[in-house]
N, C-alpha and C positions, 0 to 999 in steps of 0.2 A: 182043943181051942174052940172054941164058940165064935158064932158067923156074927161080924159086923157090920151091917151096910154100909157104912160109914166110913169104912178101911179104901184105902189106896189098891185098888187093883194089882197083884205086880206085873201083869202083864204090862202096863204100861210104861213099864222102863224099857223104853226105845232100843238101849245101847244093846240089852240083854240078850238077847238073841237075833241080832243084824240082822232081819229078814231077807232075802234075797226076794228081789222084783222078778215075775215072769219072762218068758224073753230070752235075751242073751245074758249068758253065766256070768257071775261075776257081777251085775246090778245089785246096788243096795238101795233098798227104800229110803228116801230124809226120811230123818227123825221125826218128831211131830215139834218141836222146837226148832228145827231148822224153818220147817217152813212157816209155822208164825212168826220166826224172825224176818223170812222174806219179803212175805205180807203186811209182816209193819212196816220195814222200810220201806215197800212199794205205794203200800198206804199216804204213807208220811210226806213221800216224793209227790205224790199225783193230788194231794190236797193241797199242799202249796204250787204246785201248777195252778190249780183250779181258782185257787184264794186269789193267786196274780191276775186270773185272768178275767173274774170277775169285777178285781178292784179295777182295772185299765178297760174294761167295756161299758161300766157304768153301772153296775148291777148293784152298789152299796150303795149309790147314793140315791139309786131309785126305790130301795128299799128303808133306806134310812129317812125316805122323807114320805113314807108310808103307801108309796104309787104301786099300784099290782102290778107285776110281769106279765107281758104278752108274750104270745105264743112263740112269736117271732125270738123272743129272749131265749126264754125256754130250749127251742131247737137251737138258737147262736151256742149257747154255752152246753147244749147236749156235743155238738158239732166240735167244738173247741177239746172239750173232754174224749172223743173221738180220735180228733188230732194228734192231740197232745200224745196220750198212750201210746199211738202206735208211733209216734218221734220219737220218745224213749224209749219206749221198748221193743218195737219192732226188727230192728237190726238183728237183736242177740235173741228175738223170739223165734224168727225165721231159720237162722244158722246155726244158734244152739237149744234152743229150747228152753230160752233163762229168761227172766226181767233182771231187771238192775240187782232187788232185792237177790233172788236166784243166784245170779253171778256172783253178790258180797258175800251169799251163804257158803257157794257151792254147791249147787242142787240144779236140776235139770230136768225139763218135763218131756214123758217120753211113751210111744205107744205101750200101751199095759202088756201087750201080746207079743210084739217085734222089738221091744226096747230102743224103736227107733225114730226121730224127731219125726213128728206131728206136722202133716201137712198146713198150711197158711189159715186154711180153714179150719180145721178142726182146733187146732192152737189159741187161735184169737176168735174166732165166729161164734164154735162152740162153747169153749172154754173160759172166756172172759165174758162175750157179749149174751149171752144165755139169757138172762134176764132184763137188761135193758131194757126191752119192747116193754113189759108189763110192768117195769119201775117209770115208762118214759109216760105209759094211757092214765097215769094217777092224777096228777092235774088237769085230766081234759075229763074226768068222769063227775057227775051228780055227788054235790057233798055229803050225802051220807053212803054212798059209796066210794068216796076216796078212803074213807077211813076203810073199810073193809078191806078195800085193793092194797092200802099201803101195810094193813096188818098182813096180810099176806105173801104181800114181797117181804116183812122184815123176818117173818114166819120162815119161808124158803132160805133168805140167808141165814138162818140161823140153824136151820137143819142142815143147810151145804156143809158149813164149819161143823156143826157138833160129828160127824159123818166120821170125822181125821180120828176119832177114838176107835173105831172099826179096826181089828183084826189087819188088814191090807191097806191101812191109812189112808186113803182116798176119800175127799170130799166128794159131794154129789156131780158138782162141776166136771172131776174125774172121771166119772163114772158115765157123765154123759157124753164126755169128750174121746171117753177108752184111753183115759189116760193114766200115769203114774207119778211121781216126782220121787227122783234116785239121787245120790249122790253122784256127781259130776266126775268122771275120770279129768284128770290133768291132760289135758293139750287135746281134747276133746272139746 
């Protein structure tokens, strides 16, 4: 048989060989479909936050009537986004290891080494807020350096995601966090 580029990997079938997560026996890696489903829904959940929160603070019609945002704006609705995340998902990030999305799946984030829930910081600080800082200096930098900064935060997300094809399924996020995402035991 002659080599394809073009051919589907089969490692890629998740179910094929269950990998088992470091740790404690008996962890299984999500799929790489469980957690883009998580992702979407968490996605989907926190941009309609956002969309609400922009329509009820003024941000559509400041923009709609062409007026720039101040900085002030900026940090409100950086602040609001802040908020918001850890209101819904703080609870079940702190106690299980899940967002919303996580919980619909069944999937659970968890130390790569100890298979066990990820301190406050490292969960949310590391794990979520990673980038922030360098997504939040893009509007305050010199316009032909916005463009460079924003190419390179979309660059980063883009490498964090493509990462989940890796061998140990881990985004970069993961990786900086020492973290994992398993399949969630029941009443766990």
């Amino acid at each position: 048989m002659s080599y394809n580029p073009f051919e589907v990997p089969q490692n890629l079938d998740d179910r094929a060989g269950e990998a088992e997560a470091g740790g404690e026996a008996g962890q299984v890696l999500a799929d790489r479909w469980e957690r883009f489903a998580g992702a979407f829904v968490d996605g989907i959940l926190m941009s309609g936050i956002s969309l609400a929160s922009q329509f009820a603070s003024g941000m559509f019609s400041k923009l709609s009537t062409g007026t720039a945002l101040t900085v002030g704006d900026q940090l409100l609705q950086s602040s609001i986004g802040v908020l918001s995340f850890l209101l819904v998902h703080g609870y079940l990030l702190i106690n299980h290891g899940q967002t919303v999305g996580k919980w619909l799946m069944g999937t659970r984030i968890v130390d790569a080494k100890t298979a066990a829930l990820l301190p406050f910081t490292r969960v949310y600080i590391v794990r979520y807020m990673w980038l922030t800082p360098l997504a939040l200096v893009v509007p305050f930098v010199p316009p032909g350096a916005t463009i460079i900064l924003g190419s390179l935060v979309g660059f980063i997300n883009l490498l964090d995601s493509l990462l989940i094809f890796g061998k140990d399924r881990r985004c970069l996020h993961d990786y900086l966090a020492g973290s994992i995402v398993v399949r969630a035991r029941r009443g766990k």
